[in-house]
N, C-alpha and C positions, 0 to 999 in steps of 0.2 A: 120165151123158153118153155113156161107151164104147155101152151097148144103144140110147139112144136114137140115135146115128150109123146104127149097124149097122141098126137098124131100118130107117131112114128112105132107106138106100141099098137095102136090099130094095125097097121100094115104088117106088123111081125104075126099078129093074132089070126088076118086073114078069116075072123070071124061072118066078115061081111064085106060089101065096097067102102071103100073110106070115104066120109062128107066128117068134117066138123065146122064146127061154127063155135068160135072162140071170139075172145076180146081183140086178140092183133092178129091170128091167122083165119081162115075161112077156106074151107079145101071140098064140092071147089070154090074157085074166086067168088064173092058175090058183091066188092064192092065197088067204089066210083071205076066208071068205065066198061064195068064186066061185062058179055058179052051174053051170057043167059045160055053157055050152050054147052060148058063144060059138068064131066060127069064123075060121079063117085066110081072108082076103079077099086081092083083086088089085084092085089102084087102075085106075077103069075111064079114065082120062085116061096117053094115052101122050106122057110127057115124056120129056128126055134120060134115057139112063140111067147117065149119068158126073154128073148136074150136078152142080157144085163146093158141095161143102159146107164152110164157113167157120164157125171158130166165135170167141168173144167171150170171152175170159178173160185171168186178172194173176195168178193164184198161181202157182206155180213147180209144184205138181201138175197144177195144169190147164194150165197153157202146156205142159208137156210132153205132158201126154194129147194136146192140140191139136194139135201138131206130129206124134205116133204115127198119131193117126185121121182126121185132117180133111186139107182141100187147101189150106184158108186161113185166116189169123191176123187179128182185130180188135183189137188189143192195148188193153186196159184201160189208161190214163194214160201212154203210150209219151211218151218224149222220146227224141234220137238218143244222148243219152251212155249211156242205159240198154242199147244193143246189146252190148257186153261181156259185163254180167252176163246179159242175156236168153239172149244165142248158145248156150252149154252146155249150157241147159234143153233149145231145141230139137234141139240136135243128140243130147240124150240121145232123146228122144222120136222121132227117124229113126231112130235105133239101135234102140230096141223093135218100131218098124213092121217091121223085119226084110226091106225089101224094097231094100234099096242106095237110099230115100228121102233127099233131101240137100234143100237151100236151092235147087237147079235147078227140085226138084219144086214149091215150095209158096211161097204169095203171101203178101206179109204187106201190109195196107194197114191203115195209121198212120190221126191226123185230126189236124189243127189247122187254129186259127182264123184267118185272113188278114186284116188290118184296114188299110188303107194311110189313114195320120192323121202329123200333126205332135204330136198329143198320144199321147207311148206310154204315159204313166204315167195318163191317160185310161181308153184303151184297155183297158187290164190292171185296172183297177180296175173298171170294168163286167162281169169274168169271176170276179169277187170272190163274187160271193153265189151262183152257183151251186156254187162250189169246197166255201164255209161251209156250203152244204143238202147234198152230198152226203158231206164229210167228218166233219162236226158231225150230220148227221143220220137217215142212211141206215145200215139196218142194226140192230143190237144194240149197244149201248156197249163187248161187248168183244169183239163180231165185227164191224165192217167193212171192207170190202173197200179203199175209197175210202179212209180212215186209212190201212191197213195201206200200199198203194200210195204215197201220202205220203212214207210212212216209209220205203220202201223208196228213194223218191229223193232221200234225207237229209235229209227236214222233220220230224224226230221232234219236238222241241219245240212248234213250230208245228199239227202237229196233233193233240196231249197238246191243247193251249192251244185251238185251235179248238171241236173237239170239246166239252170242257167251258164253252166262252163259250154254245156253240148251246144245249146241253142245258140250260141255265140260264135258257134263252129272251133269252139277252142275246146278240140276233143282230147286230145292228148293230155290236157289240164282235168277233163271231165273225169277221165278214166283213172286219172292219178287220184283223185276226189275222191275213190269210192275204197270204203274200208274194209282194211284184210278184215275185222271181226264178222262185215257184212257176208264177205263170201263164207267162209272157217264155217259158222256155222252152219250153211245149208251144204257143207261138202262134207267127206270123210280124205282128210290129203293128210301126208303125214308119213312116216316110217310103220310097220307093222302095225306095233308095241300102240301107236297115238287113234290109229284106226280104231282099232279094238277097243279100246278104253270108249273113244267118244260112239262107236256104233248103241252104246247101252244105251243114251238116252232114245236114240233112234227107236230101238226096241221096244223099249218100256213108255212110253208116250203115250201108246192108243191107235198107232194106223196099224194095216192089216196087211201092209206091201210095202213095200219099196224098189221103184225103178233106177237100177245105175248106169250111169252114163259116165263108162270107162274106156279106154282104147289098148288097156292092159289084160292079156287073159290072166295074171297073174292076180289083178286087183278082184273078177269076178270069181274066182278061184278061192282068194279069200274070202270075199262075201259070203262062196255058198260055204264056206265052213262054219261064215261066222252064227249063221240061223240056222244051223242043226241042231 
């Protein structure tokens, strides 16, 4: 991820033709098989040469690479209580950047789901099956990311338990498996009045965005009132 960043801010800068020679990328090719004939190019399209590059990770290596090389954070499973433990990662990863980088410098835009309903427990259960296909089923059984995340925000049982319902093809048991607190938090669902209240932690946490993923113009409507 470090070469392909660095790469890709060559090409926006158009300083020069782009060659790197990193530890897993090499542009151009130069290893087993290379052919000796490819050539450092200039991207013929003049974009920004600052634009923001943003990257998308949850492990505690890569959120701190994130935080070292990038301008912006997609956090993998973020809910607000998770700020605590996240903050150290990134503030180690400004410290490696070496450049006085802080939380001034750099964006972090969260997602949740907005659903303004009388039914919450409704609501949460329709975010059910895709929780069970990407915890239960995404990945390697003893690498995924979407588990590990889980567990990380103390659903270890639950997603032991999920994990092996899916695997088993006993999906419908998987998706039963996975708990309303697990969704509640990373959503705002609710009646008005439950929105509201629960957007404050959202707020006051520490990101700098929030992307919602609603199919109500009523629920974005709300939102934009709620951050005025």
């Amino acid at each position: 991820m470090r070469d392909y960043v660095t790469i890709m801010r060559k090409v926006f800068e158009r300083k020069e033709p782009v060659a790197h020679a990193g530890r897993e990328i090499s542009l151009p090719y130069t290893g087993p098989g290379a052919l000796g004939v490819g050539k450092p190019l200039m991207a013929i399209l003049h974009m920004n040469p600052r634009l923001p590059i943003w990257l998308g990770t949850g492990t505690e290596a890569n959120v701190k690479l994130t935080a070292e090389i990038a301008d912006g954070w997609l956090p993998l499973g973020f809910v607000p209580r998770l700020m605590p433990m996240l903050r150290p990662w990134l503030e180690e990863g400004f410290r490696r950047a070496g450049t006085g980088k802080s939380f001034a410098d750099f964006e972090i835009q969260a997602r949740a789901e907005v659903n303004i309903t009388d039914d919450v427990r409704g609501a949460l259960a329709r975010m059910k099956p895709r929780v069970a296909l990407y915890v239960g089923g995404m990945g390697h059984r003893d690498k995924n990311f979407h588990k590990e995340m889980m567990i990380r925000r103390g659903f270890a049982d639950a997603a032991q338990r999920i994990q092996e319902l899916f695997l088993a093809r006993r999906k419908d048991e998987a998706v039963a498996a996975v708990p309303d607190e697990f969704c509640d938090e990373m959503s705002l669902v609710g009646p008005v009045a439950r929105i509201r209240e629960r957007y404050r932690a959202w707020a006051e946490c520490g990101i700098t965005g929030l992307t919602i993923v609603t199919e109500q113009p009523e629920a974005m409507e709300l939102m934009a009132k709620l951050v005025r």
